[in-house]
N, C-alpha and C positions, 0 to 999 in steps of 0.2 A: 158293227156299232162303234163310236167314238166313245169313251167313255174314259173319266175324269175319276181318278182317285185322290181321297185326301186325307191326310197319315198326320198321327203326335209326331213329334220332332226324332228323329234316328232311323227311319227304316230304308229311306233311302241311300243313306252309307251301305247298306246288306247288299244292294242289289245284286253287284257281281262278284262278289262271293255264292249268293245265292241261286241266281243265271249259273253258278258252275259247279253245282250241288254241294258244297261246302256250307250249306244254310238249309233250314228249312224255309220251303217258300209259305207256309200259313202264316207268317208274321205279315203278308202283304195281302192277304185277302181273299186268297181269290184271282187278286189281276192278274199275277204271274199265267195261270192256268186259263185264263179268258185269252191274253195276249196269245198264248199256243194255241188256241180255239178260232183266230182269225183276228177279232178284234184289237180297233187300235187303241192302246190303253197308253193316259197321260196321269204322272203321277206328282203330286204337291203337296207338299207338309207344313204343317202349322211349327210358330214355331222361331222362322229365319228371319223375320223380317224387324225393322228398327221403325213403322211407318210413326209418327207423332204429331199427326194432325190435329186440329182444332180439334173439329168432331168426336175421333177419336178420343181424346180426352171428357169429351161431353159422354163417350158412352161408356168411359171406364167408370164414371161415375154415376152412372143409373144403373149401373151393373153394381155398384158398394150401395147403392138404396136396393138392390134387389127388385130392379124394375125392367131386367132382362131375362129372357129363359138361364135354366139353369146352367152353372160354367162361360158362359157368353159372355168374355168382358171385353174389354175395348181394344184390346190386342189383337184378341182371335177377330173382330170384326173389322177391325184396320185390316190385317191381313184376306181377309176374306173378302172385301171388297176390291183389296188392289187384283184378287185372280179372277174378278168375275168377268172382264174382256175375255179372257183364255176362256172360264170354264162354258160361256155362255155358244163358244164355239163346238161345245161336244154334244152329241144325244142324252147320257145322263152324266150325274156326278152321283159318287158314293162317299158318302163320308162315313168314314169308318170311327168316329169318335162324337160320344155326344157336344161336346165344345162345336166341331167344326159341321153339324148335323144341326142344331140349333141357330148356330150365329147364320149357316145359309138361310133357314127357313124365316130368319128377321129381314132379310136381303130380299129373300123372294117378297115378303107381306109388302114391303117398299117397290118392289118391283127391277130390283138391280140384277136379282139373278133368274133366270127367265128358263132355265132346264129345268126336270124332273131329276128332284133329291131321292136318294135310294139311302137311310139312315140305316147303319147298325148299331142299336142303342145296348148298353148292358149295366144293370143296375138303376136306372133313374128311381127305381120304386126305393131305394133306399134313404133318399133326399126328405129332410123334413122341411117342407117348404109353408108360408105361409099362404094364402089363401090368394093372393092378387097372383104372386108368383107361379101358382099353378095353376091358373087361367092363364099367363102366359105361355106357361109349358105347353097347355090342352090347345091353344093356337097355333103355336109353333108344328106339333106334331101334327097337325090338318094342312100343312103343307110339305109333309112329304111322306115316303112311302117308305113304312117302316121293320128293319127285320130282329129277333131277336136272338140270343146265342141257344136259349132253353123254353122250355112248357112252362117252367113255374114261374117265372113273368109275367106273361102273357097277360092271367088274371087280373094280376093287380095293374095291371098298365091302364087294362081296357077301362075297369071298374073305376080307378083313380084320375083317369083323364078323359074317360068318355068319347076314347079312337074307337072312328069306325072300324067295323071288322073287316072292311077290303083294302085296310091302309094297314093294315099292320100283322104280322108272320111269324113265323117260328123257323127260321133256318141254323138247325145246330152246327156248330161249329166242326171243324173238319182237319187234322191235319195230314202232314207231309211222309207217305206214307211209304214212301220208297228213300227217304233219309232215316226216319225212325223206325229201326228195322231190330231182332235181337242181335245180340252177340254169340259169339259160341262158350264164353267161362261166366261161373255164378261169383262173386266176390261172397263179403264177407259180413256186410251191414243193409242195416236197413235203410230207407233214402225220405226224405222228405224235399220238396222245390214248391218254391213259390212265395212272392211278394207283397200280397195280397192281403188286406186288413183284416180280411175273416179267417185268414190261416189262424188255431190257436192252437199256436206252437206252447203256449204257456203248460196244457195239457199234456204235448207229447212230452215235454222235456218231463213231467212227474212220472209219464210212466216210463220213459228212459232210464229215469232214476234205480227203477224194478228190474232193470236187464243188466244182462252181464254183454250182451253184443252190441256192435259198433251203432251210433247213429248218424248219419251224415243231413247236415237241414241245410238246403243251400237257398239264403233270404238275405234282401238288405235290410227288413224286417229287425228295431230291435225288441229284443225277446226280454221279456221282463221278469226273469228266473236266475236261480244260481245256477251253470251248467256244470252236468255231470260229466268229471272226466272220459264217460264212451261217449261223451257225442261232441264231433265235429261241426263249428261254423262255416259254412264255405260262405263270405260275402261276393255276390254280385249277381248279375241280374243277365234279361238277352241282349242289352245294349252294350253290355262293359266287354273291352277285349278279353279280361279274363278270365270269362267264361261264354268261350263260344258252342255255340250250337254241338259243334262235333266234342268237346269234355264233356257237356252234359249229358248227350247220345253214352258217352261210355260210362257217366255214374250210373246211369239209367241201366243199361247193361250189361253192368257187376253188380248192381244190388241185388238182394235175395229180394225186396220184395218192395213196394213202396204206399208213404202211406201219406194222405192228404186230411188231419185234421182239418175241420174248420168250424165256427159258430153255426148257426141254425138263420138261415138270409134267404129269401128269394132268389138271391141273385144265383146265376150258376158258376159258381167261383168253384175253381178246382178243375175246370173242364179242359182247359188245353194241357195242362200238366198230368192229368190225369190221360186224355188219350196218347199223351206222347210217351208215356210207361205204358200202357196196353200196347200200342204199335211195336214197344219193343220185346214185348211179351213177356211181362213181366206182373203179377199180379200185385191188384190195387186193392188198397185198406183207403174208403173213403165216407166219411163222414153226411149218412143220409139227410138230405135240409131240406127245406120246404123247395130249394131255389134249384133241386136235380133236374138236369137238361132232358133226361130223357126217360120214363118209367118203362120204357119196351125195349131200349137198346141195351142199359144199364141194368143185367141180371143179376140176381144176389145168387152167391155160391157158384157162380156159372162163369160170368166172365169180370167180378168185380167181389168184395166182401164189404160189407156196411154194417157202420154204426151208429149208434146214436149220438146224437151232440153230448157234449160234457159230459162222459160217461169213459173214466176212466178208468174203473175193472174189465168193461169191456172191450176197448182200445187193446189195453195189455195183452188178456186172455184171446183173442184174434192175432195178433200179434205172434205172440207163444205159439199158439197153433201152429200155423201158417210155418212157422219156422223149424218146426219139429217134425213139418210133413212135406216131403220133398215131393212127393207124389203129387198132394194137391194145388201146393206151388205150380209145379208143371202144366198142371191142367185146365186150371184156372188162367196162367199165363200164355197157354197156347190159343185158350178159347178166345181171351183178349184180344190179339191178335188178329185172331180170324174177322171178329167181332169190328171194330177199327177199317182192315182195311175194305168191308163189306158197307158199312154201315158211318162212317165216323173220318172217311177222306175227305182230305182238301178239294180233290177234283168234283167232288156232288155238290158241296160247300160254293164253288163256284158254279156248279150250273144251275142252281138254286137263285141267284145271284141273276144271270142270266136273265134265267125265266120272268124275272119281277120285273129287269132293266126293258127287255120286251113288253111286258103288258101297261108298264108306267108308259112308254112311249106311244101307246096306241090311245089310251084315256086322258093323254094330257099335246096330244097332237090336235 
């Protein structure tokens, strides 16, 4: 198959770095592991372009009345319409973002782009949209074929936009499993990673406050606490030089152990930073939410420890534990491990992917 990717702005900078294992390839989807599968994979990012056409401005402005699906404003569809000669030349396109997943499916309702959309959406259920607006969302999504990262979407997707159920999936997320590997030394702190608005770091930091050992939070996330002298800010993110892929791989580890507060969301927030500490066998303190990707991969005591939202004696006392018990560290981070590279690779990630781009091309052939 010919198949068309389409990425937020930065992943294409990774590429060869990433082609030469210096990256993990799950920041790209999947294609990396399709293009070794045979197919020919074309990749384009939102993002680059300067278009400022009439139109264009006509539709940044029905996008500020909110008379465009969600994120879709006149940029991404300037853009999105200058690739549709290219993308109209492939079998599918995947848009791996809901921006560039929506703005197609307004393209396709016009008739401009004429492939099978394969959308990876995560979060829309968080959107509090008005009423006309999520009659255009509920449109948008009946033109394309939709996957999601977790189970606990699913629900509210179906229920709140009334997607058929042969349009829309649960392909959990997967990563790079032979980058994300353990180390051979334990350091000396415990790790927290992630940018994400449902992290609440406001929580770790009071029970940081309760410890005498190191914390390291590595977020461009600001944190709305006094910090306690044991814990460390690292700022930066996967796009900034510094902090690449291979420093994280080694806070990952040296930590004794890592831990992913977050509020109580549907969404499966937590999930790639979370399996990328399992792959390195390292065991996870995470925060159980309505929005967990998986109730059968994700074992409590076994290859994972959960807590409750805002429940911060609990947090602690896990914590304590955990770090008082070298034993159950190990064991828990080995089973992680196992767990991940069986269950939670990039490579099924992509045949999952596959399978959809196959059966979209047979139903809309």
């Amino acid at each position: 198959m010919n198949i068309a990717f389409i990425y937020a702005k930065g992943r294409k900078a990774r590429y060869d770095e990433t082609v030469n294992g210096d990256a993990a390839t799950e920041f790209f989807y999947g294609a990396l592991e399709l293009e070794k599968a045979g197919h020919t994979i074309i990749q384009f990012e939102l993002g680059q372009s300067g278009v400022t056409k009439f139109w264009h401005k006509v539709a940044e402005q029905l996008y500020r009345w909110r008379l465009t699906p969600t994120r879709t404003n006149g940029a991404t569809l300037a853009e999105l319409y200058e690739m549709c000669s290219s993308l109209n030349k492939q079998d599918v396109i995947v848009a791996t973002t809901t921006a560039a997943a929506f703005g197609l499916a307004v393209l396709k309702f016009f008739g401009f782009v004429k492939r099978p959309i394969v959308a990876i959406h995560c979060g829309i259920v968080n959107y509090q949209l008005p009423w006309w607006r999520r009659k255009v969302n509920a449109i948008a999504l009946k033109h394309m074929w939709t996957q999601l990262f977790g189970e606990g979407e699913l629900p509210g997707i179906v229920d709140f936009y009334h997607v058929p159920d042969s349009r829309i999936e649960v392909n959990q997320f997967g990563v790079d499993t032979a980058f994300w590997t353990p180390g051979e030394n334990e350091g000396d702190y415990v790790l927290a990673v992630g940018n994400d608005e449902r992290r609440d770091y406001e929580l770790l930091i009071r029970v940081a406050a309760k410890m005498d050992e190191k914390v390291i939070i590595v977020t461009r996330r600001k944190i709305n606490a006094d910090i306690p002298s044991n814990v460390e800010i690292i700022k930066g993110g996967w796009h900034e030089e510094a902090l690449t892929d291979e420093k994280l791989r080694n806070l990952y580890q040296n930590a004794r152990l890592v831990v992913i507060p977050l509020v109580d969301s549907p969404q499966p927030s937590g999930q790639s930073v979370c399996l990328q500490a399992m792959a390195c066998g390292k065991p996870v303190v995470l925060t159980r939410t309505e929005g967990l990707w998986s109730h059968l991969m994700m074992r409590e005591d076994e290859n994972v420890v959960f807590v409750s939202p805002d429940n911060e004696k609990a947090l602690l006392d896990v914590i304590k534990k955990l770090l008082r018990n070298n034993g159950q560290r190990n064991k828990i981070g080995n089973c992680a491990r196992k767990t991940v590279s069986f269950e939670g690779n990039i490579t099924d990630f992509a045949g999952r992917i596959e399978a959809l781009c196959h059966r979209v091309l047979v139903v809309e052939s």
